[in-house]
PAZAPA-4460 file (N, C-alpha, C; in steps of 0.05 Angstrom, whole numbers, plus 32768, in hexadecimal, padded with zeros to 4 digits):
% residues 161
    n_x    n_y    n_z   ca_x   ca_y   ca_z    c_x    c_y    c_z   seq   type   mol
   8623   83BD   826F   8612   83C0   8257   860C   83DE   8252     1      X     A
   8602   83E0   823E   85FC   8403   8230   85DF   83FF   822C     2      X     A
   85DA   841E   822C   85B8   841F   821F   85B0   841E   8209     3      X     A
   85C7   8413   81FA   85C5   840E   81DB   85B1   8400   81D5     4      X     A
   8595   8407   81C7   8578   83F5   81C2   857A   83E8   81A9     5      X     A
   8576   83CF   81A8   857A   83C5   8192   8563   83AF   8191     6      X     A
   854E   83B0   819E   8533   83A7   8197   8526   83AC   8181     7      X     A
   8529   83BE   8179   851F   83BB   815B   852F   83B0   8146     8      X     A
   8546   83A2   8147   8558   8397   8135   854C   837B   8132     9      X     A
   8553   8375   8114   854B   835C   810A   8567   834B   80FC    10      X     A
   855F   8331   8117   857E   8327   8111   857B   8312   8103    11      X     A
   8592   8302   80FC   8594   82EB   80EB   85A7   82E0   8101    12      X     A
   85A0   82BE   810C   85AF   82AE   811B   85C3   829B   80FC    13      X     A
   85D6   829A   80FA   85D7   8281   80E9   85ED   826B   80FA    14      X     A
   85E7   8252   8102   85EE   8243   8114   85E9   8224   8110    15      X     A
   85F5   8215   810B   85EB   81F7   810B   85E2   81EB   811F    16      X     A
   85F0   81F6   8136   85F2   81E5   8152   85D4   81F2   8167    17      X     A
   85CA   81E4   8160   85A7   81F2   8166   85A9   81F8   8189    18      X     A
   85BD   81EC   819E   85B9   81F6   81B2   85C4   8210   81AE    19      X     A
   85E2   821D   81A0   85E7   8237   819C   85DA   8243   8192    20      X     A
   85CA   823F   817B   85B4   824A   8173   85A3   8258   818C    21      X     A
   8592   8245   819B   8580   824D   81AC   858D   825E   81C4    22      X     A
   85AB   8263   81CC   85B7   826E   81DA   85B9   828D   81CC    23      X     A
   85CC   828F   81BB   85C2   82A5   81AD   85A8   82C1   81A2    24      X     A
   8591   82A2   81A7   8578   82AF   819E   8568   82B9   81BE    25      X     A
   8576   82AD   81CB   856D   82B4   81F8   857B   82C9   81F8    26      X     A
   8596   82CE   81F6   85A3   82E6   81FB   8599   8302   81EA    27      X     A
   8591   82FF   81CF   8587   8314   81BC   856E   831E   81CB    28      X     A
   855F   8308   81D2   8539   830C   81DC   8544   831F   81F9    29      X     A
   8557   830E   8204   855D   831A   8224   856D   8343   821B    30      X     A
   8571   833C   8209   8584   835C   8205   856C   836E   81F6    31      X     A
   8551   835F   81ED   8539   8369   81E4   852D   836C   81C5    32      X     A
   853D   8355   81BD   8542   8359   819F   852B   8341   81A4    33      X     A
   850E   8351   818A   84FE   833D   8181   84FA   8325   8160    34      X     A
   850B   8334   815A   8509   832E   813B   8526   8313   8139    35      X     A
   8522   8302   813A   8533   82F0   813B   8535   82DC   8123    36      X     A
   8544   82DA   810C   853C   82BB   80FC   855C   82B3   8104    37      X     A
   854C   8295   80F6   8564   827D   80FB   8573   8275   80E2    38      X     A
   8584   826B   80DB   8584   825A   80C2   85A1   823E   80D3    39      X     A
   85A1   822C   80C6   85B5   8210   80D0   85CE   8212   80BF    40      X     A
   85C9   8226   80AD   85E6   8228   8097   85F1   823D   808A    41      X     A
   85FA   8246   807B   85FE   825B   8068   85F0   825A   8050    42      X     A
   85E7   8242   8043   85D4   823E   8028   85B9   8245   803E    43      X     A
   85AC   8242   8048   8599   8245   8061   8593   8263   806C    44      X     A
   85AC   826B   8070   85AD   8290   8075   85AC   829F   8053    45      X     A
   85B5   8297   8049   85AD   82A6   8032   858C   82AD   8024    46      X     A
   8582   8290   8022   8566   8289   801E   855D   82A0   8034    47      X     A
   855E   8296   8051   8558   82AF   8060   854D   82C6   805B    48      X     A
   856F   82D6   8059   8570   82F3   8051   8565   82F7   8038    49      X     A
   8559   82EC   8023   8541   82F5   800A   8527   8302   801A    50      X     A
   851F   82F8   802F   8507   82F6   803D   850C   830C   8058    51      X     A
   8519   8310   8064   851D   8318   807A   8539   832E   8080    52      X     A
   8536   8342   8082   8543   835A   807C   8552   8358   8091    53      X     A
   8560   8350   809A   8575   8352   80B6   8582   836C   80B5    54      X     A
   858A   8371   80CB   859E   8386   80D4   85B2   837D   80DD    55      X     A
   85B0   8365   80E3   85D0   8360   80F4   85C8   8335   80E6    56      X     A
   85E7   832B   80E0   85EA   8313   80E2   85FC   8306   80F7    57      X     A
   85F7   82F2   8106   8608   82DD   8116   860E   82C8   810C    58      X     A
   8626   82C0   8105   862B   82AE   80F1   8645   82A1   8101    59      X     A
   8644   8285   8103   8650   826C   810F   8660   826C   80F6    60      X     A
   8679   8268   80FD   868B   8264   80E8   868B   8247   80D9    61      X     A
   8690   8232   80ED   8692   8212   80EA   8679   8210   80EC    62      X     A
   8669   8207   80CE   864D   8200   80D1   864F   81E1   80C0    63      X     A
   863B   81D0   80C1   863A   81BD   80A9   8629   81C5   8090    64      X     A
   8633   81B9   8078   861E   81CD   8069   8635   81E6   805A    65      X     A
   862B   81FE   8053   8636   8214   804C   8645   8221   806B    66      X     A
   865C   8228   8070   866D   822E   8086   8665   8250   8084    67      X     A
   866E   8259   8096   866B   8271   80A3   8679   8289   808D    68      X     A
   8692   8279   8082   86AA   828B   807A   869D   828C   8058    69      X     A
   8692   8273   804F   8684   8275   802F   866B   8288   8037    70      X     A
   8657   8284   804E   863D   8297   804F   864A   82B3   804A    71      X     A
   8656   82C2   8061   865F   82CF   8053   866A   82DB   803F    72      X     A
   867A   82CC   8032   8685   82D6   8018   866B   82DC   8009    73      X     A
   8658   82C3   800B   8641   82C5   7FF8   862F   82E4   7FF9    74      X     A
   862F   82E6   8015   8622   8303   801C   862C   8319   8011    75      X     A
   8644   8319   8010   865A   8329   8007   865E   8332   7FF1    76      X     A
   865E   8319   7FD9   8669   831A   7FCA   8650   830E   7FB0    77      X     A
   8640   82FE   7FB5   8630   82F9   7FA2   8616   8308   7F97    78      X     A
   8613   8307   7F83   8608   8325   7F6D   85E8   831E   7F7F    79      X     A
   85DB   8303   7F8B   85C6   8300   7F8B   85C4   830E   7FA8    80      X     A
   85D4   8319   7FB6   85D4   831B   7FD4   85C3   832A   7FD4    81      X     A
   85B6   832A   7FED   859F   833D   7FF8   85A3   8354   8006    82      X     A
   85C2   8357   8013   85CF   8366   8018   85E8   8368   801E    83      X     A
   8600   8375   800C   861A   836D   800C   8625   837D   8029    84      X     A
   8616   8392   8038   8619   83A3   804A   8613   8398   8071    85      X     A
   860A   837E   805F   85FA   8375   8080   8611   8373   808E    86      X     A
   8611   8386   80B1   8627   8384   80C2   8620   835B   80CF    87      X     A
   863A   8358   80D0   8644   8335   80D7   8650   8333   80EB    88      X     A
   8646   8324   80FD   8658   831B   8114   865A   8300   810F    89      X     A
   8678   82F1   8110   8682   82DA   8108   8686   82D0   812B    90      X     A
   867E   82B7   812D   867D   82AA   8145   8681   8296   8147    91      X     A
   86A0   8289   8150   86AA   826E   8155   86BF   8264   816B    92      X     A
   86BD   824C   8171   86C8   8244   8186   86EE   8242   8181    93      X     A
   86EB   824C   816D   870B   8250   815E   871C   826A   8160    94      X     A
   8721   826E   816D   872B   8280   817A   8743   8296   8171    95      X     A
   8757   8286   815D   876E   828B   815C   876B   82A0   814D    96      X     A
   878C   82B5   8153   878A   82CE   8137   8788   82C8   811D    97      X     A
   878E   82BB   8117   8791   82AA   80FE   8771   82B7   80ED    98      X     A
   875E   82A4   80FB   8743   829A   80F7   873C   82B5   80F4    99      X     A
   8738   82CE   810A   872C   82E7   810D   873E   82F1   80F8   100      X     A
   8754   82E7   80EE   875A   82FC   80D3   8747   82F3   80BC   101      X     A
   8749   82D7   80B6   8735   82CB   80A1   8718   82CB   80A1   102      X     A
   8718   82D4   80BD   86F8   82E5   80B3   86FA   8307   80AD   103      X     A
   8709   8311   80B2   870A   832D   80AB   8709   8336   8091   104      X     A
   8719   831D   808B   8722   8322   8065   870F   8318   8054   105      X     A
   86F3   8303   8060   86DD   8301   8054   86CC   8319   8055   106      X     A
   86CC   832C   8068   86BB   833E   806D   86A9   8339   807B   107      X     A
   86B1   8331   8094   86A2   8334   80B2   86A7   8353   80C0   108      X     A
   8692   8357   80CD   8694   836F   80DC   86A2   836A   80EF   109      X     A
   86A3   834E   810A   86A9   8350   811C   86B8   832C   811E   110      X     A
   86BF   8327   8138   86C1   8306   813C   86CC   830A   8159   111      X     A
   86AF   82EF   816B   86AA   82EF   8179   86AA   82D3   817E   112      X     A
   86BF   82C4   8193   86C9   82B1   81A1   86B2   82A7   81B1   113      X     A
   86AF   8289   81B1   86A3   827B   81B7   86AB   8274   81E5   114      X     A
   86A4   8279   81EC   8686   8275   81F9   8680   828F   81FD   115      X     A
   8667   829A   81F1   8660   82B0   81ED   864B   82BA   820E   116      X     A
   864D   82DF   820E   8638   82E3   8224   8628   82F1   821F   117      X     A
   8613   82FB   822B   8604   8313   821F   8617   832C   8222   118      X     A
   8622   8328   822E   862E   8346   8231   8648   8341   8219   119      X     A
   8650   8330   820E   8668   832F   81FF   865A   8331   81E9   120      X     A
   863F   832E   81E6   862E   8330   81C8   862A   8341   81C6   121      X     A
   861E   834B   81D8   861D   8367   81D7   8627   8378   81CF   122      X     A
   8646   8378   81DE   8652   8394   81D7   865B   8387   81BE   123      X     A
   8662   8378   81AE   8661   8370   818B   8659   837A   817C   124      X     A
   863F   837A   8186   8628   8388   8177   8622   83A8   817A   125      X     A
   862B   83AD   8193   862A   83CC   818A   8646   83DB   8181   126      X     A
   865C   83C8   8187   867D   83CE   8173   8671   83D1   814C   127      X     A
   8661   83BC   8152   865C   83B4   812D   864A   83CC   8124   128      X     A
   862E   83D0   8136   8629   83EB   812F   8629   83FF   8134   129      X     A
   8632   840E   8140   864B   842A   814C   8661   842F   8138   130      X     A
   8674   8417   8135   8688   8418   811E   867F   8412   8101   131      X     A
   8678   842D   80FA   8672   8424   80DC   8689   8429   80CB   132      X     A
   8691   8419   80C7   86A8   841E   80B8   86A2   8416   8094   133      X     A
   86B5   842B   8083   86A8   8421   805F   86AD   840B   8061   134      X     A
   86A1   8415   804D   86A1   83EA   803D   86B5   83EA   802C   135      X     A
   86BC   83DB   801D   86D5   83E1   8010   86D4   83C9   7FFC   136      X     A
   86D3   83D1   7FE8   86D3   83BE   7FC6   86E7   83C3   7FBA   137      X     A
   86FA   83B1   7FBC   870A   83AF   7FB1   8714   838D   7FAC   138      X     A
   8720   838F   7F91   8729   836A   7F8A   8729   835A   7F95   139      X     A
   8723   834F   7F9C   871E   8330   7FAD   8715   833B   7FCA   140      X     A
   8705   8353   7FCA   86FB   8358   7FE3   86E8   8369   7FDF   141      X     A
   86CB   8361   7FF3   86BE   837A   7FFE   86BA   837B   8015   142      X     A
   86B3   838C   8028   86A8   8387   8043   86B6   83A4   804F   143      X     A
   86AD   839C   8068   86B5   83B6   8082   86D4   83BA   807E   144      X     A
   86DA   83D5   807A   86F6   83DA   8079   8703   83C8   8093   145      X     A
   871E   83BB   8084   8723   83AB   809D   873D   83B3   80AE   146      X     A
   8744   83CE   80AA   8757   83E1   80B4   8748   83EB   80CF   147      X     A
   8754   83E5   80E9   8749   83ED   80FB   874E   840E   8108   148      X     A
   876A   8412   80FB   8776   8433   8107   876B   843D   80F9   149      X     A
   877C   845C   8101   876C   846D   80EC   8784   8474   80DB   150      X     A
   8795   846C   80DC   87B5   8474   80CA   87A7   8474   80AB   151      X     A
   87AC   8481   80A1   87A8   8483   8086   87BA   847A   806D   152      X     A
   87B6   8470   8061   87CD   8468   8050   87D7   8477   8035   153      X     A
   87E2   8487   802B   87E4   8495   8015   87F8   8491   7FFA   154      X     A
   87FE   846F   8000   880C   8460   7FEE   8805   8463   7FCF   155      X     A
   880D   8458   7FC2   8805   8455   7FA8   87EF   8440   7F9E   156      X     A
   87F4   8431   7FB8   87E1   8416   7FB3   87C1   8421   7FC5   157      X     A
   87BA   8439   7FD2   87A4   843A   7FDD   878E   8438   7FCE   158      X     A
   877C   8426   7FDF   876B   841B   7FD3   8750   842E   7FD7   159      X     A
   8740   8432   7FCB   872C   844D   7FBE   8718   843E   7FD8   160      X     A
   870B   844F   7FE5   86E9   844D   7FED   86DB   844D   7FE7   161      X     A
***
């Protein structure tokens, strides 16, 4: 672990499965984080975030209800959002490349495989805020640039910051 302090951060759990919920919310308290809300869905985390200023979201991909992959978009992308900037950690027992591309291209910051530890949350969370990477608006996308090198591209098709 690092001395990275993140007790004063105010997180958002969003989780259906209320024992992951309460696992999530032990590991945050245990790493010293007091500011904790919950929501059971993505229509649920939205309501939320009107009320409660987060710095960081945890968001279960496979939820019942509004899913992980619509919350986000909604965060992302809808005019009512409370913040199109909030860093996202996507969290599911789904593992495949596949999946971690289809959250990238919603505009997740990070994605983080199910059975989770404090120390694997951890360093998530300080990859997500250490790496600030732009945001990037462009047509059918906004979110964390999802180019991980630093290669630059100087095509005709580069897309503006």
């Amino acid at each position: 672990m690092t001395d990275f302090d993140i007790s004063r951060m105010n997180v958002l759990i969003v989780e259906d499965n209320l024992h992951f919920r309460t696992l999530i919310r032990t590991i945050l308290q245990t790493l010293g984080v007091e500011s904790v809300e919950e929501a059971r869905d993505g229509s649920e985390a939205f309501e939320v975030l009107s009320s409660f200023d987060a710095d960081l979201a945890i968001i279960d991909w496979k939820m019942d209800g509004l899913n992980g992959l619509e919350c986000v978009r909604r965060i992302r992308n809808d005019e009512d959002s409370p913040n199109r900037f909030l860093p996202i950690i996507m969290v599911t027992g789904y593992t495949e490349e596949s999946l971690a591309r289809d959250a990238r291209d919603i505009g997740v910051n990070d994605f983080l495989g199910k059975p989770i530890s404090a120390k694997s949350l951890m360093s998530r969370i300080i990859a997500v805020l250490e790496d600030k990477r732009d945001f990037i608006d462009a047509p059918n996308y906004f979110g964390p640039d999802r180019r991980r090198s630093q290669q630059e591209y100087m095509g005709e098709e580069r897309r503006k910051k």
